[in-house]
TIMI-2910 file (N, C-alpha, C, CB; in pm, 1 decimal, decimal comma, always signed):
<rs>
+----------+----------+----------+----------+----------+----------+----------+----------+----------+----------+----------+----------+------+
!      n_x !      n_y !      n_z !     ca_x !     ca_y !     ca_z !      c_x !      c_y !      c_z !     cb_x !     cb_y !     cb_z ! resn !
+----------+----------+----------+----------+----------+----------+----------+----------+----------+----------+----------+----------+------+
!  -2491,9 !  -1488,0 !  -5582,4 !  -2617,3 !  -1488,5 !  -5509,4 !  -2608,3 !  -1389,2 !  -5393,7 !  -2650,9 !  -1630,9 !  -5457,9 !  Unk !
!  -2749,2 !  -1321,5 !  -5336,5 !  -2711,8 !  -1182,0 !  -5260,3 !  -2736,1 !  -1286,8 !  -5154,6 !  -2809,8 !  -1012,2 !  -5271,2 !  Unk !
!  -2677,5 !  -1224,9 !  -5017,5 !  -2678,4 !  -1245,9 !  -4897,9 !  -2829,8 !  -1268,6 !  -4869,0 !  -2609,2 !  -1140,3 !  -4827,2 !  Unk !
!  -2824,8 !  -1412,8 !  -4772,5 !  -3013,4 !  -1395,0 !  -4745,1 !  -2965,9 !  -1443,1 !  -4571,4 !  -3172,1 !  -1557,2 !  -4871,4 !  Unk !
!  -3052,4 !  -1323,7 !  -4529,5 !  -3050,0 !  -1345,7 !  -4351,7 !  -3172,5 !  -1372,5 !  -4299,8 !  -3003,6 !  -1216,0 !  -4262,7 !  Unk !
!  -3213,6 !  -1475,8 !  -4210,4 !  -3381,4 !  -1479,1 !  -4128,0 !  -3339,9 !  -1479,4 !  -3996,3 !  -3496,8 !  -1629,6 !  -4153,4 !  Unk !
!  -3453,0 !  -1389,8 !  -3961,8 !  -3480,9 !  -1388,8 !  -3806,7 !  -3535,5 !  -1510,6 !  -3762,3 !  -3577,5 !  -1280,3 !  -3762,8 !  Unk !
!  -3540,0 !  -1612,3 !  -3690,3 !  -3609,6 !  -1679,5 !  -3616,4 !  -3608,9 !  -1749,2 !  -3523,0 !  -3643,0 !  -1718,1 !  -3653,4 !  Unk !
!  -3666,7 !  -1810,8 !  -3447,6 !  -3711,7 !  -1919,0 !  -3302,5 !  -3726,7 !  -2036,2 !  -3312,5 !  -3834,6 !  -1901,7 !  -3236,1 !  Unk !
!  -3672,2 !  -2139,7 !  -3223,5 !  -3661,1 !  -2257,4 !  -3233,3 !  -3797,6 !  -2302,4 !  -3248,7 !  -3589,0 !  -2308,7 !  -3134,1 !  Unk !
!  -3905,6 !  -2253,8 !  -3201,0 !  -3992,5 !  -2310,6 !  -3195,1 !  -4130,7 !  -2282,7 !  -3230,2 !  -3977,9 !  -2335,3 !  -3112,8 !  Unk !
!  -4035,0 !  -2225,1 !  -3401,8 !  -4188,4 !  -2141,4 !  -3510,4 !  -4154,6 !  -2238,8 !  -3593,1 !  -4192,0 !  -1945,8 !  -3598,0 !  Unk !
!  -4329,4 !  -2309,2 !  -3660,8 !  -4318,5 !  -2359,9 !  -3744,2 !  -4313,9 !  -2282,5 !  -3897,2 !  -4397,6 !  -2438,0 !  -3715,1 !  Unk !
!  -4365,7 !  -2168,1 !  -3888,8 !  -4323,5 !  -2099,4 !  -3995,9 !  -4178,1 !  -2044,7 !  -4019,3 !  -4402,9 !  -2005,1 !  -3999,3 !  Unk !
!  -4109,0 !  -2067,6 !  -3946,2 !  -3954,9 !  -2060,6 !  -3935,4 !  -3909,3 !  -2141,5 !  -4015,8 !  -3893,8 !  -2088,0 !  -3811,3 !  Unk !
!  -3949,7 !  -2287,5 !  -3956,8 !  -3887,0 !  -2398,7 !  -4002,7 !  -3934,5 !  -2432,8 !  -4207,9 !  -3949,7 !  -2531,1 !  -3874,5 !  Unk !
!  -4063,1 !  -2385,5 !  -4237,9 !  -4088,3 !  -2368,6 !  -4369,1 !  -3983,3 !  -2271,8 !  -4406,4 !  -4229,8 !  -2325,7 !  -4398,8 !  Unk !
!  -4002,1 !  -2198,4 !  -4387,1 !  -3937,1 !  -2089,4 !  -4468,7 !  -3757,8 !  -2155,8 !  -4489,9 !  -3952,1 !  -1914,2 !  -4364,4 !  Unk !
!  -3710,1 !  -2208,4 !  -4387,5 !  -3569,7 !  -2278,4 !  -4412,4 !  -3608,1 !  -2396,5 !  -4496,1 !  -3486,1 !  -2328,5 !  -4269,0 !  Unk !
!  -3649,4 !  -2456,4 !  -4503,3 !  -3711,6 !  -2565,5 !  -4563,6 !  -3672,4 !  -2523,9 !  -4728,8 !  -3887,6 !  -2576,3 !  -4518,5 !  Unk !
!  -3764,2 !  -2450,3 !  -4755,1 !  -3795,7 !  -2369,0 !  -4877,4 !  -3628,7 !  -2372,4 !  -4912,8 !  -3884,7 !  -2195,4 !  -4849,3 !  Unk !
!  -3617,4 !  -2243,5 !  -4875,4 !  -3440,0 !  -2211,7 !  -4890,8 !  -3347,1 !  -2324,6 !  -4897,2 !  -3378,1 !  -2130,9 !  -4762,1 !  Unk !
!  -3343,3 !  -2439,3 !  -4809,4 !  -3268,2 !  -2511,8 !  -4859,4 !  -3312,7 !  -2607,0 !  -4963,8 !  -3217,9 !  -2560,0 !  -4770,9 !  Unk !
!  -3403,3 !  -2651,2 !  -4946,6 !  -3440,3 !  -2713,6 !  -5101,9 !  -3411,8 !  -2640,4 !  -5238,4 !  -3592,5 !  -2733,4 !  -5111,0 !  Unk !
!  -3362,1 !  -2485,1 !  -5228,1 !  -3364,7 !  -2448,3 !  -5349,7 !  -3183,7 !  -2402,2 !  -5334,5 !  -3500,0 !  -2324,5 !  -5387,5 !  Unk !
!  -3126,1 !  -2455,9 !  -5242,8 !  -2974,8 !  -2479,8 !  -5230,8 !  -2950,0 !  -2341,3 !  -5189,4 !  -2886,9 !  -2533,4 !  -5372,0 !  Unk !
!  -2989,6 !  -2266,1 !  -5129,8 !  -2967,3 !  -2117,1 !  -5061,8 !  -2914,8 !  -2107,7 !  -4934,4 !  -3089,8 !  -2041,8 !  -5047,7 !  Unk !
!  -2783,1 !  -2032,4 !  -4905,1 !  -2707,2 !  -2062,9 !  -4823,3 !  -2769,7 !  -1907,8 !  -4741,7 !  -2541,9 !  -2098,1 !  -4878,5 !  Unk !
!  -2742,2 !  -1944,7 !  -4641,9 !  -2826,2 !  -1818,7 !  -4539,7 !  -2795,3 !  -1840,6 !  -4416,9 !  -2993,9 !  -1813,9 !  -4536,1 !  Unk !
!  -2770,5 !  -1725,3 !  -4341,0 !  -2757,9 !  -1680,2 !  -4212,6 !  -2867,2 !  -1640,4 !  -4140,8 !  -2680,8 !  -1589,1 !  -4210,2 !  Unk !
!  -2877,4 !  -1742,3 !  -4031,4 !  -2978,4 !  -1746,2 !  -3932,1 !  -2930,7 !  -1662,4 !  -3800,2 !  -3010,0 !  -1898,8 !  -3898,8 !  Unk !
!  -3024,2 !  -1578,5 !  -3758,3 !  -3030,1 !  -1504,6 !  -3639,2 !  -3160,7 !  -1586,2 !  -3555,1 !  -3055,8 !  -1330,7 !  -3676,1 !  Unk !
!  -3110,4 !  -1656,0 !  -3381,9 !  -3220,5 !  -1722,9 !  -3371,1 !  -3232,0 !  -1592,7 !  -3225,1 !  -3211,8 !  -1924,2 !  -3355,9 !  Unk !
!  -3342,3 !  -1525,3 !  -3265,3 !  -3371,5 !  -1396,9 !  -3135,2 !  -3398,3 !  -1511,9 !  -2974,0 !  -3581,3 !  -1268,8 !  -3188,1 !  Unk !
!  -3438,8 !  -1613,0 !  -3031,0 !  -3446,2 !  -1655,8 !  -2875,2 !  -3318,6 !  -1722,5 !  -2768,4 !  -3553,3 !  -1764,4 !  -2879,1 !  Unk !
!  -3206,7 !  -1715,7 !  -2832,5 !  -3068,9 !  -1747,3 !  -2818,6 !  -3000,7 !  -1607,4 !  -2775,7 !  -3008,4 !  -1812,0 !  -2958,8 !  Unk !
!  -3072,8 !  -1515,7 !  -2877,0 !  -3021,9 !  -1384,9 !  -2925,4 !  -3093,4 !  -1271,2 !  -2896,7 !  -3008,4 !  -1383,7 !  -3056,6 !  Unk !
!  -3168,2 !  -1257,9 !  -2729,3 !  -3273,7 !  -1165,9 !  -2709,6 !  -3224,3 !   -990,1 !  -2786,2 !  -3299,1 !  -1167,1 !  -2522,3 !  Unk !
!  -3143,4 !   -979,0 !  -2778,3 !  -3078,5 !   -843,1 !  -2803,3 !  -3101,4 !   -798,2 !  -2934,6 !  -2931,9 !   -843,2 !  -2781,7 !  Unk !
!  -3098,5 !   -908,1 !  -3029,7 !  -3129,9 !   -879,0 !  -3187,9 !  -3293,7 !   -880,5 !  -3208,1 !  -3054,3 !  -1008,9 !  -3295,0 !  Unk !
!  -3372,3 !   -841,0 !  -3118,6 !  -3472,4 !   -873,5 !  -3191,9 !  -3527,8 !   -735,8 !  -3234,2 !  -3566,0 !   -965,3 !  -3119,9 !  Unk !
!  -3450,5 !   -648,0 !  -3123,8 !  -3453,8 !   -512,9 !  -3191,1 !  -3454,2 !   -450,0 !  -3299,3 !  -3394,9 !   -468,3 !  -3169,9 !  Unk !
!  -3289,3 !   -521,3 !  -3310,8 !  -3246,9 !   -465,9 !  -3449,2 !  -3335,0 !   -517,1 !  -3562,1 !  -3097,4 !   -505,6 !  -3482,6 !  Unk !
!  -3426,8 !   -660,8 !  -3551,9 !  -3499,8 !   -728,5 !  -3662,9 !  -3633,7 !   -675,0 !  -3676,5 !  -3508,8 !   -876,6 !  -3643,1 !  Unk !
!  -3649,8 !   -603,4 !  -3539,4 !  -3770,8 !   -489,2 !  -3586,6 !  -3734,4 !   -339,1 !  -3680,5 !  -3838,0 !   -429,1 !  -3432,6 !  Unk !
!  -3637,8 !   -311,0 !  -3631,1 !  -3579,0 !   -200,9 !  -3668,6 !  -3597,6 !   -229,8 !  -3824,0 !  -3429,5 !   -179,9 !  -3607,9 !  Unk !
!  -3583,4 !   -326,0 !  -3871,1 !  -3533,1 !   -342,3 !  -3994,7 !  -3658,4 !   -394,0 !  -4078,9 !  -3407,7 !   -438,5 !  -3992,4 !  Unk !
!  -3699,7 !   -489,3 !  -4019,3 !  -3893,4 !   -479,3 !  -4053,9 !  -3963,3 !   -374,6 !  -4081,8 !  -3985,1 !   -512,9 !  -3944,4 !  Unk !
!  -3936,6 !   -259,1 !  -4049,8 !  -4022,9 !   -151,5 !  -4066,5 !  -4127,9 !   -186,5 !  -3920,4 !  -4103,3 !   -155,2 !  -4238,4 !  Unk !
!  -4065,5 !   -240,9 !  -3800,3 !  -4133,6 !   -285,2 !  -3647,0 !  -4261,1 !   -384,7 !  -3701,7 !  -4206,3 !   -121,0 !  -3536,7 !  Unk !
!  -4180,2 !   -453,2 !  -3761,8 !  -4278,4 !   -605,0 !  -3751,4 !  -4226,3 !   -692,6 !  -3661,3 !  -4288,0 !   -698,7 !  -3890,4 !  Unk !
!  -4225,7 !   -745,0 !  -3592,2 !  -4212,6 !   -846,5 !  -3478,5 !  -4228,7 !   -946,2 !  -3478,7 !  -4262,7 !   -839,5 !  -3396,7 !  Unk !
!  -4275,6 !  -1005,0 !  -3559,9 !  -4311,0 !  -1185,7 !  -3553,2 !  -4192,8 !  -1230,2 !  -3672,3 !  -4522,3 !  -1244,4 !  -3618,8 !  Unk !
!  -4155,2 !  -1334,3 !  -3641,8 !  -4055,7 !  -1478,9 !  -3650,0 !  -4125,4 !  -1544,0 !  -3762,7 !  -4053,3 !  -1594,5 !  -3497,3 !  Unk !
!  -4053,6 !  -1554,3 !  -3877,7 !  -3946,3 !  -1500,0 !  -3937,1 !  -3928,2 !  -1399,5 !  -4035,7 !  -3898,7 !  -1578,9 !  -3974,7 !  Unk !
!  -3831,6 !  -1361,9 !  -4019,0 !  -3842,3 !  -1197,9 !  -4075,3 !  -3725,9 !  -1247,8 !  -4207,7 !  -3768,6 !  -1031,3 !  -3927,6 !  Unk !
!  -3731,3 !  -1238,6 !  -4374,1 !  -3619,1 !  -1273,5 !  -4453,2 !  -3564,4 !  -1085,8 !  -4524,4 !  -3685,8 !  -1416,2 !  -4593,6 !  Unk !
!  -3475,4 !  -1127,0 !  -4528,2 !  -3354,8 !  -1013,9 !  -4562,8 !  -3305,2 !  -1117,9 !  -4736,8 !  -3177,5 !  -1005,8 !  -4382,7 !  Unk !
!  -3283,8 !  -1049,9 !  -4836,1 !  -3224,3 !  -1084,6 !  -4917,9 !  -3168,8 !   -978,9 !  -5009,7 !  -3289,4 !  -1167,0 !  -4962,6 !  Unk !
!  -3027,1 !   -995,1 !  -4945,1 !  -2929,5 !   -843,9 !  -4971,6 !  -3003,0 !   -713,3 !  -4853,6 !  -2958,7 !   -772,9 !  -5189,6 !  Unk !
!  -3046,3 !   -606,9 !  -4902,8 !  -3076,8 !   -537,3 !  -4815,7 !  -3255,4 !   -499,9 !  -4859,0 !  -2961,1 !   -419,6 !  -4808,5 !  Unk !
!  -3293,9 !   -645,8 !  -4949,7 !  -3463,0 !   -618,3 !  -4947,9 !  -3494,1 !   -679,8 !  -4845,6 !  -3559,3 !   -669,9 !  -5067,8 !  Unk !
!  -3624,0 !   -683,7 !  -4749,8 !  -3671,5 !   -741,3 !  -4652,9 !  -3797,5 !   -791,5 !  -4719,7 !  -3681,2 !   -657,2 !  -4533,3 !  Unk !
!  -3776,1 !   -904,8 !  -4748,6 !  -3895,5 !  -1030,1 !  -4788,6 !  -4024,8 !  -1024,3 !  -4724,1 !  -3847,6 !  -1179,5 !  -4747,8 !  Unk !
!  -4025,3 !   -974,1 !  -4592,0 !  -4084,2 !  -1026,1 !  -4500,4 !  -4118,2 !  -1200,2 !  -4436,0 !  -4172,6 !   -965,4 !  -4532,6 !  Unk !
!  -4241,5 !  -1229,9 !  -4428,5 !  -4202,8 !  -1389,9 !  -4372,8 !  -4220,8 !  -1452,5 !  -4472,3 !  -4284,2 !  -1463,7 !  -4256,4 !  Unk !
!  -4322,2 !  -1599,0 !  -4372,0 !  -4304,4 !  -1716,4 !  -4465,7 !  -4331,0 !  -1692,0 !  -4557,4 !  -4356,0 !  -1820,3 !  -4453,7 !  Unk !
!  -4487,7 !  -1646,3 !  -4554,7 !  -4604,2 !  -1681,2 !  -4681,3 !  -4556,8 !  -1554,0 !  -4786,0 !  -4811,2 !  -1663,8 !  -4619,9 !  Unk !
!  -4466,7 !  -1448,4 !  -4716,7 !  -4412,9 !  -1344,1 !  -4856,3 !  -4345,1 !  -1447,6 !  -4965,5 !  -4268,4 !  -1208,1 !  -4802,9 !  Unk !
!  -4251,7 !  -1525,3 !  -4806,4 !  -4122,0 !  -1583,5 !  -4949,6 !  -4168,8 !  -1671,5 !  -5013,1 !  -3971,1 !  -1656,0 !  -4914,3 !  Unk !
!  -4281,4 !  -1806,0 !  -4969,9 !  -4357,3 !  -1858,3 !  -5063,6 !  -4410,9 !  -1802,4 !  -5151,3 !  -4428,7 !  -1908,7 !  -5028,3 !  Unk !
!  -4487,4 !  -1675,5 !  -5153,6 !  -4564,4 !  -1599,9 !  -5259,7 !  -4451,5 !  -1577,9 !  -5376,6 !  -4631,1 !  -1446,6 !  -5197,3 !  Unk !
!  -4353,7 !  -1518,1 !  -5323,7 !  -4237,6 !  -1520,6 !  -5407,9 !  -4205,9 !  -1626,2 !  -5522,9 !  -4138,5 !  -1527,2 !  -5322,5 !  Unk !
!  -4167,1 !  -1728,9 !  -5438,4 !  -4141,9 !  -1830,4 !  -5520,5 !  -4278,0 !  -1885,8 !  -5601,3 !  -4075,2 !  -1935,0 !  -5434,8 !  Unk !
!  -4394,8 !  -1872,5 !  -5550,7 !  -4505,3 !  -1906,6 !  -5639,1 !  -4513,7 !  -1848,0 !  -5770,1 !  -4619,8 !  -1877,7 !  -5579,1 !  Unk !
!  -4444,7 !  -1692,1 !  -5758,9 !  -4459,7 !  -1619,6 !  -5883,1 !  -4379,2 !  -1606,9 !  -5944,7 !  -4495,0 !  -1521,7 !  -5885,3 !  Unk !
!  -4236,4 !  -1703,7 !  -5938,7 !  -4106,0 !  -1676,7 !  -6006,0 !  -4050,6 !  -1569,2 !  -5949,1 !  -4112,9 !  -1654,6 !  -6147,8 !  Unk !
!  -4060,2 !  -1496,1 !  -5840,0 !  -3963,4 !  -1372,9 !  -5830,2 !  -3873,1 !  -1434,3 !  -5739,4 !  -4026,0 !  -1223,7 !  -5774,3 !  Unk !
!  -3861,2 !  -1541,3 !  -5670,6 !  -3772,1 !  -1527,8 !  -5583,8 !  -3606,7 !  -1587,6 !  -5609,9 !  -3839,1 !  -1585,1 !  -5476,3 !  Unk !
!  -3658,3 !  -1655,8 !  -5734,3 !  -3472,4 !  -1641,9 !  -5800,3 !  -3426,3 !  -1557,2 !  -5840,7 !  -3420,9 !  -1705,9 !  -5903,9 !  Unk !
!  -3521,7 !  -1452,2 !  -5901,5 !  -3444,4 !  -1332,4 !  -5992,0 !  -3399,7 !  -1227,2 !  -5814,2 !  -3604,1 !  -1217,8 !  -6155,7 !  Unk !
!  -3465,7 !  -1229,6 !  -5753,9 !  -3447,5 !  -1155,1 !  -5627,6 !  -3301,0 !  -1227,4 !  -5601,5 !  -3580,9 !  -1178,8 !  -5498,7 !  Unk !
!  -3269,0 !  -1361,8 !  -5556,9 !  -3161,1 !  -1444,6 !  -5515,2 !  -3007,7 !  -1396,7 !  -5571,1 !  -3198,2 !  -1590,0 !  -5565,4 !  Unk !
!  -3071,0 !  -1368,7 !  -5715,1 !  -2932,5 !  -1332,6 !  -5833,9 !  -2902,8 !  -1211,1 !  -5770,4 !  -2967,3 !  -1306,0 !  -6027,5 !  Unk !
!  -2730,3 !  -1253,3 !  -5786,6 !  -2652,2 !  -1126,0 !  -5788,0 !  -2649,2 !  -1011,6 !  -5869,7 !  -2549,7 !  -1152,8 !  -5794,4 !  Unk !
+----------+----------+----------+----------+----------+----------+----------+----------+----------+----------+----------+----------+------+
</rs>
C-alpha cells in the first residue's frame, strides 16, 4: 500500500471525516497537524499546487486533495486501486 499523508487541524470537521474514512477502510497514514506544526503549512501549500485549507491527502506522491475528493474517490471505486502498491 503507497504511503498516504493528510494535512490537518484539530478542529476541522472535514479533517476528522476524511480520517474516519481511512480508518474504516484499515489505511495506515501519517498525519501532519499544521496547527501544532505552524511551519508545515507551507510546505502543504507548496504541495497543493497553494491550496490552503485543511485537509490536504497525499497518496504516494498523488495529492487527493480534501475531503469530498477522497470521498468522490471512494464513491467511484478509485480509491483502492490509487491505495495499491
Amino acid at each position: 500500500m503507497k504511503p498516504v499523508e493528510i494535512y490537518t487541524s484539530p478542529m476541522c470537521g472535514f479533517c476528522h471525516a476524511a480520517k474516519r474514512l481511512l480508518n474504516q477502510k484499515g489505511v495506515q497514514f501519517s498525519e501532519v497537524d499544521i496547527w501544532a506544526e505552524p511551519g508545515r503549512k507551507a510546505e502543504m501549500m507548496q504541495r497543493a499546487g497553494g491550496r490552503h485549507t485543511v485537509p490536504q491527502i497525499f497518496v504516494g506522491e498523488t495529492h487527493v486533495g480534501g475531503c469530498d475528493e477522497l470521498y468522490g474517490l471512494e464513491r467511484a471505486g478509485k480509491l483502492d486501486p490509487l491505495l495499491e502498491a
